[in-house]
C-alpha positions as CSV (number, residue, x, y, z in Angstrom):
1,X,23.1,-57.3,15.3
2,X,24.0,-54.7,18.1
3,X,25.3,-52.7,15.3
4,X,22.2,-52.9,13.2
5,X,19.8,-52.1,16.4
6,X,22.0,-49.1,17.2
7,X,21.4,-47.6,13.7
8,X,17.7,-48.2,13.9
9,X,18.1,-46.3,17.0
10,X,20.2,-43.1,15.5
11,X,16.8,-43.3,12.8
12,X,14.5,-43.2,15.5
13,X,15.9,-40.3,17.4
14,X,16.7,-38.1,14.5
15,X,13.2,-38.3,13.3
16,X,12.2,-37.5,16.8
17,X,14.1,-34.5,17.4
18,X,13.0,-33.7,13.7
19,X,9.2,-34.1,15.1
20,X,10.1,-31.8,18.6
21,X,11.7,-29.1,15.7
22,X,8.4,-28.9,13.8
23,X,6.0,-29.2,16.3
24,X,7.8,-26.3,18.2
25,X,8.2,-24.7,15.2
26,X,4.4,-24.8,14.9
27,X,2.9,-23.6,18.1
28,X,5.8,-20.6,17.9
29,X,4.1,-19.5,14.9
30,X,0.5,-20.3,15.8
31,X,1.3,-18.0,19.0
32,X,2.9,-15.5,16.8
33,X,-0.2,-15.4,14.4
34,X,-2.7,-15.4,17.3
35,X,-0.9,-12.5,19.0
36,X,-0.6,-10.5,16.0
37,X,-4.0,-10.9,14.9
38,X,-5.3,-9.6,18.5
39,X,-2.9,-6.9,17.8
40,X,-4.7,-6.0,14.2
41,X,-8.1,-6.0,15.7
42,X,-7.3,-3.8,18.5
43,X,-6.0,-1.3,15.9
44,X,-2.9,-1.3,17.2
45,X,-0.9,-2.4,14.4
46,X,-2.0,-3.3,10.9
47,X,-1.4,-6.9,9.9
48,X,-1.4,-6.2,6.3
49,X,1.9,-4.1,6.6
50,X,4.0,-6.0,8.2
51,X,7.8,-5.5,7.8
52,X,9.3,-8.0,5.1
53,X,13.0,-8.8,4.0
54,X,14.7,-9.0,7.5
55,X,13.4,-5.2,8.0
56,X,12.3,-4.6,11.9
57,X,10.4,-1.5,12.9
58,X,12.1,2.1,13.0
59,X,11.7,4.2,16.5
60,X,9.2,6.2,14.6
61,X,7.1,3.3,14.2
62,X,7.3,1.9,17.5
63,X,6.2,4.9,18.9
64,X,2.8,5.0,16.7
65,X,1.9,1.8,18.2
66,X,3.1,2.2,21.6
67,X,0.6,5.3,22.1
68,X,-2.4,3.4,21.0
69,X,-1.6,0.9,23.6
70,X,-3.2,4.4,25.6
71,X,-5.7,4.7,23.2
72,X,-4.3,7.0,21.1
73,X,-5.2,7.5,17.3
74,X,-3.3,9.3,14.5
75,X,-4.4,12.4,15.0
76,X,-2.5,16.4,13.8
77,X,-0.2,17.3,16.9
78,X,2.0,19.9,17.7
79,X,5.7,19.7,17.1
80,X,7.3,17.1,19.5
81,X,9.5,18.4,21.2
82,X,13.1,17.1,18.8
83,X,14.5,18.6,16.1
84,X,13.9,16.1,13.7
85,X,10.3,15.2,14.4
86,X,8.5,18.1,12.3
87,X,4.9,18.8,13.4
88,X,3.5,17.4,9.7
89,X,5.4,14.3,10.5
90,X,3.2,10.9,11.1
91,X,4.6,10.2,14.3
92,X,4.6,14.1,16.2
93,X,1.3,13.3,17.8
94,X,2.5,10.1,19.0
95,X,6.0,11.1,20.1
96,X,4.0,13.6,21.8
97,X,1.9,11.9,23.8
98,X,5.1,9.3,24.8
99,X,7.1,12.5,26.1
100,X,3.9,13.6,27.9
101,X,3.4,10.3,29.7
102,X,7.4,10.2,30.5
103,X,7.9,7.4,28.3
104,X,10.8,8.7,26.6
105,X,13.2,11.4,26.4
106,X,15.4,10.8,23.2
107,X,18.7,11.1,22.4
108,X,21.1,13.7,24.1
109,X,21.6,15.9,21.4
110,X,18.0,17.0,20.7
111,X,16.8,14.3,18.3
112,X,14.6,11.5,18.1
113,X,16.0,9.6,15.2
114,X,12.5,8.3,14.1
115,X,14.1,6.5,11.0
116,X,16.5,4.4,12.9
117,X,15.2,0.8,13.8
118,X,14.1,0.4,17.4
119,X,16.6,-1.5,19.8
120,X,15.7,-4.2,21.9
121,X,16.4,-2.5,25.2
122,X,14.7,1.1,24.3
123,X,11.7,-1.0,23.4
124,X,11.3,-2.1,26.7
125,X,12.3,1.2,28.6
126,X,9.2,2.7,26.9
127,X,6.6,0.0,27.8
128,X,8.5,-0.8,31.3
129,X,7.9,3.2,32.1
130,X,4.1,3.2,30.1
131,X,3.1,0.8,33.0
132,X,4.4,2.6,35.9
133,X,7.1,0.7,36.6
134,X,10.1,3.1,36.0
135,X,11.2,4.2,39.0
136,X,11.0,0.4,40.1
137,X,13.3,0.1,37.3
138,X,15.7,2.8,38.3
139,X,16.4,1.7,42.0
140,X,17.3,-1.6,39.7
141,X,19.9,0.2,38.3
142,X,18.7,2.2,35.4
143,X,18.7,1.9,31.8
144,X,19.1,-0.5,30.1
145,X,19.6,-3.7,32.7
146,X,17.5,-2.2,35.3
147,X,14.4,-1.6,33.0
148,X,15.7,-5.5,31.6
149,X,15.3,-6.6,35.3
150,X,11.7,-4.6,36.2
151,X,10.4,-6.0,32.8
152,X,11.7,-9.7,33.6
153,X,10.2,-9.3,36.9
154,X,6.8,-8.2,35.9
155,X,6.8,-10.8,33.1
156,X,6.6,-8.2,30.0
157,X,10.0,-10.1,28.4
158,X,8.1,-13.7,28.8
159,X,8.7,-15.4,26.0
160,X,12.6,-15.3,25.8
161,X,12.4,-11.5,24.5
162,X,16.0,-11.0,22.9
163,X,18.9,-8.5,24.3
164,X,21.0,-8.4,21.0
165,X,18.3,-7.9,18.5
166,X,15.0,-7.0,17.6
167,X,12.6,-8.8,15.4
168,X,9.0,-8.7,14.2
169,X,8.3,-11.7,16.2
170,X,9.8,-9.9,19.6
171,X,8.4,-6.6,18.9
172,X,4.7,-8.7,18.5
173,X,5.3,-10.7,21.8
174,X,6.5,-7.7,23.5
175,X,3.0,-5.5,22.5
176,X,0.9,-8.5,23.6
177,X,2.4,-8.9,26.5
178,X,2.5,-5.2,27.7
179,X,-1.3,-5.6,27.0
180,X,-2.1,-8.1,30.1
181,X,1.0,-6.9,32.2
182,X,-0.7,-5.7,35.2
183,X,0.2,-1.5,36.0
184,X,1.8,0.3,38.9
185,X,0.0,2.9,40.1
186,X,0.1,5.4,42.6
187,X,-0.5,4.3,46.4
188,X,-0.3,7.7,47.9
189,X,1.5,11.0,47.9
190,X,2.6,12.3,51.4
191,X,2.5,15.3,53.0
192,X,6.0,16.6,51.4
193,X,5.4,15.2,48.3
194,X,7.0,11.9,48.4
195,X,5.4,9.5,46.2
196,X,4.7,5.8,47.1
197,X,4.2,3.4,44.4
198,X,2.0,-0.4,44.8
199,X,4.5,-3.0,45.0
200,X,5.5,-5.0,42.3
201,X,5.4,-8.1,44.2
202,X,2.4,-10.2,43.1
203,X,-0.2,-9.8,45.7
204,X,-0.1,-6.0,45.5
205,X,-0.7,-5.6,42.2
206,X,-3.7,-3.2,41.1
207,X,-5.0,-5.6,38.2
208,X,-5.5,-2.7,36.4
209,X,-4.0,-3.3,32.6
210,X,-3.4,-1.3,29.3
211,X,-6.4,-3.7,28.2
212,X,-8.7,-2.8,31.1
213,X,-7.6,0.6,31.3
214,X,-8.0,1.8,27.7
215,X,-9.7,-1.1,25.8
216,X,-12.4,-1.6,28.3
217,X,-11.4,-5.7,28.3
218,X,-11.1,-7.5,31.2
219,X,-10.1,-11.1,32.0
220,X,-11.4,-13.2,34.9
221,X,-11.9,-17.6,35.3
222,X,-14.5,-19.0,36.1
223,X,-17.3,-21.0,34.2
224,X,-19.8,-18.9,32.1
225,X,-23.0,-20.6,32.8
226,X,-25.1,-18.2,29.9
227,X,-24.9,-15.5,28.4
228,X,-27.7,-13.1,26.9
229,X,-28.3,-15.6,24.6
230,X,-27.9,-18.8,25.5
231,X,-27.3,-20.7,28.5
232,X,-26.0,-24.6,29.6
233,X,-29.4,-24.9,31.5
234,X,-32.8,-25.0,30.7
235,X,-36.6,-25.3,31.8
236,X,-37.8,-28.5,31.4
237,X,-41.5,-27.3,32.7
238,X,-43.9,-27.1,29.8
């Protein structure tokens, strides 16, 4: 008898772990759909051409949909400044406007190597330095576990973003999340031209995001009571 109840047991867990698997499975890919979709109708990356067959997205790539996190749109630039970014090439104007903001630097000998697929940890140097939070990252210790440690802090990796690979999925997550992250700015510049960032502690943050900043969207809580439209009250006067 024991050994019959202890085999109906076995059952019972195994399709219970089963259930946990798929329904995990599940909201991972209802978050993934939701965040890429937000993604698409920002204009920031185009659903529709998604990388298939195990194929991630090349530095080139990432760096056409990093700059319209500021806004930016494909538009005829100047040569960036690498040898092997010509100024014809898709992703010059965006590579340019990356340099400009000091969000990257490229490779020691001169190149950018736009055809090579993005690693995990130059993903996040870009976006950790787009929201102001490099030299926070440097006193950390620097690329790459120091920009690792600023982005864990401030929450941009949330969401178990991977150190030995890159996927779709983590390059999704890690555009959303840049999105909401909230941005360091500026607090003042003294006299002898020392500059003093907002702490990245939690109360000092500016609220300020990529969202707010370029996208002119803003979260808040609260309960809307109407709207132009509508409302949850009414007259009852005649």
């Amino acid at each position: 008898m024991k050994k019959v109840l202890s085999t109906l047991l076995i059952i019972v867990l195994l399709f219970s772990s089963v259930s946990a698997i798929a329904a995990d499975s599940e909201k991972i890919y209802d978050e993934y759909d939701m965040q890429l979709s937000f993604l698409n109708e920002l204009g920031i990356i185009d659903s529709s051409s998604i990388p298939t067959a195990g194929r991630t997205f090349t530095r080139g790539e990432f760096a056409v949909m990093a700059a319209k996190l500021l806004g930016e749109r494909a538009s005829s630039g100047h040569k960036a400044p690498f040898m092997d970014v010509d100024a014809d090439s898709e992703f010059a104007s965006s590579i340019n406007l990356l340099v400009d903001e000091g969000c990257i630097t490229g490779n020691p000998d001169g190149t950018f190597r736009p055809g090579e697929y993005i690693a995990p940890e130059e993903a996040v140097k870009i976006l950790v330095e787009m929201l102001g939070y490099g030299p926070y990252a440097k006193v950390l210790g620097g690329y790459p576990l120091g920009y690792y440690k600023a982005a864990d802090k401030i929450e941009l990796t949330w969401g178990a973003y991977p150190r030995n690979e890159t996927t779709v999925e983590s390059i999704i997550k890690l555009l959303y999340n840049a999105l909401h992250t909230p941005m360091l700015d500026v607090s003042s510049i003294s006299t002898d031209g020392e500059i003093h960032y907002q702490s990245a502690d939690g109360s000092d943050e500016t609220g300020k995001t990529l969202l707010s900043a370029y996208f002119d969207i803003y979260y808040t809580e609260g309960i809307f009571e109407s709207t132009s439209t509508s409302s949850l009250y009414y007259n009852r006067a005649a």
